[in-house]
N, C-alpha and C positions, 0 to 999 in steps of 0.2 A: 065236227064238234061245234056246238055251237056255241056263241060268246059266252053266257052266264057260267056255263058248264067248263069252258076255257078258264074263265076267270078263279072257278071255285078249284079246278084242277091245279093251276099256277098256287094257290093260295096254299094248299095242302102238301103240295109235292116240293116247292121250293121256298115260299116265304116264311113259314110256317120254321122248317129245318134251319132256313139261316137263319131267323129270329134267334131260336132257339141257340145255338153255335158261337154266334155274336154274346150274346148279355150271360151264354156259361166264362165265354172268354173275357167279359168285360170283369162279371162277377169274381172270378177266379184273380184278376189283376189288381181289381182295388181294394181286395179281402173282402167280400159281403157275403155274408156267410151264405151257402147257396143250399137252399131246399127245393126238392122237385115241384112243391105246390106252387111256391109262388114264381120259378123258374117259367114253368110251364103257364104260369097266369098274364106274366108279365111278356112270353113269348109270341105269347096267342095276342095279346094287345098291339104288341110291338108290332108284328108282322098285317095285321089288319089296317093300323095305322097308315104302315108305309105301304102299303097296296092301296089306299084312299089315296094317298098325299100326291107319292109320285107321276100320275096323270096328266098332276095338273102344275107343278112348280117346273121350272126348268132342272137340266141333267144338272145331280150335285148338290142344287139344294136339298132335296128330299134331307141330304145326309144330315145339312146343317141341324133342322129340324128334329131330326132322329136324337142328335147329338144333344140337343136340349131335352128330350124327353128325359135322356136315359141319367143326363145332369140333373134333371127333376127328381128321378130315384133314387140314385143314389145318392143326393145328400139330405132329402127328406126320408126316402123309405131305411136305406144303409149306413148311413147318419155320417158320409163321406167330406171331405171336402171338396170346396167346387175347383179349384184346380187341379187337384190330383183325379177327379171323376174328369174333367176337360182331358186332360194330358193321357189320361189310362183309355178315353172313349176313342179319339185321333188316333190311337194305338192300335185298336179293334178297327176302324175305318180302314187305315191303310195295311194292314193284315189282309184283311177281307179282298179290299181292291187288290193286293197282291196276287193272291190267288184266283180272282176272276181274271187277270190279266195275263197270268202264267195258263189258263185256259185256251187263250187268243192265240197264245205264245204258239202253245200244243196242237192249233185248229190249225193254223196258219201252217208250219211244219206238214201236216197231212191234208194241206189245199182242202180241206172242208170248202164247203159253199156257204157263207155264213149269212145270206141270204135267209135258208134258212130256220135261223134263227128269231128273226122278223114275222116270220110266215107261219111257223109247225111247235104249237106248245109245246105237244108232246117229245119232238127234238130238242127243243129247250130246256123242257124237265131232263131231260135225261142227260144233256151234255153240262147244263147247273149242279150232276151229282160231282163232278171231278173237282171244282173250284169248293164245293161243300165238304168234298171227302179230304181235299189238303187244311182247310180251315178247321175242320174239327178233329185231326191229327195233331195239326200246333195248338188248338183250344186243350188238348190234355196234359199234350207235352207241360204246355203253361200250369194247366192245375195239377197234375202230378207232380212238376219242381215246386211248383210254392209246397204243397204238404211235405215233401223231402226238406226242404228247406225251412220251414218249423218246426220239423218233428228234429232237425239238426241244431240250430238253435237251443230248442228247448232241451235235448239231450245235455248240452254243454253247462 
């Protein structure tokens, strides 16, 4: 496969999903009220963004970065505040890191060769769907209680 096509494969198969995954679960935490259009607008930006950025900052910045974008929208776009969109984004980071981490956890257990990882997109895409499929499990969990938890509120 060649780079460009690597790149666009990586962009589709994995950036693209956890963009998406991340800002339903950021969306879902700070209350901004989530519509597919701009969900899907704001994912597709997100995830291109951080495929630019990451290349070239050192590991970890990218996030800081990310963290101020997403600070950008939600208190201009979702009319949030800027602490509680800080404290709800750090929330979504270490979630996410979670679950890539509990991936290693699971690689490591079954002596994978995480080599690679470094080496075969394609194995990357596809061992990236595990740490995606736990992240967008607790991304529901999360927007399922908050709706249970309004719609209990507002019952009362």
């Amino acid at each position: 496969m060649e780079m460009w096509e690597q790149k666009v494969f990586e962009i589709f198969l994995t950036n693209i999903p956890q963009a998406f995954i991340f800002l339903f679960l950021y969306f879902s935490l700070t209350g901004i009220k989530i519509e597919k259009k701009s969900l899907s607008i704001f994912s597709i930006f997100y995830a291109i963004l951080t495929f630019l950025i990451r290349p070239y900052v050192n590991f970890g910045v990218h996030s800081i970065v990310m963290l101020f974008v997403m600070v950008i929208i939600a208190t201009k776009w979702g009319k949030i505040s800027v602490f509680k969109s800080i404290v709800y984004g750090v929330i979504c980071f270490l979630i996410n890191y979670l679950c890539e981490w509990s991936t290693f956890i699971i690689l490591g257990i079954f002596n994978f060769n995480m080599e690679l990882l470094s080496t075969n997109a394609q194995i990357r895409a596809i061992i990236g769907f595990i740490p995606l499929t736990i992240f967008f499990v607790i991304s529901l969990i999360v927007y399922y209680s908050k709706i249970r938890l309004k719609k209990q509120v507002l019952d009362v």
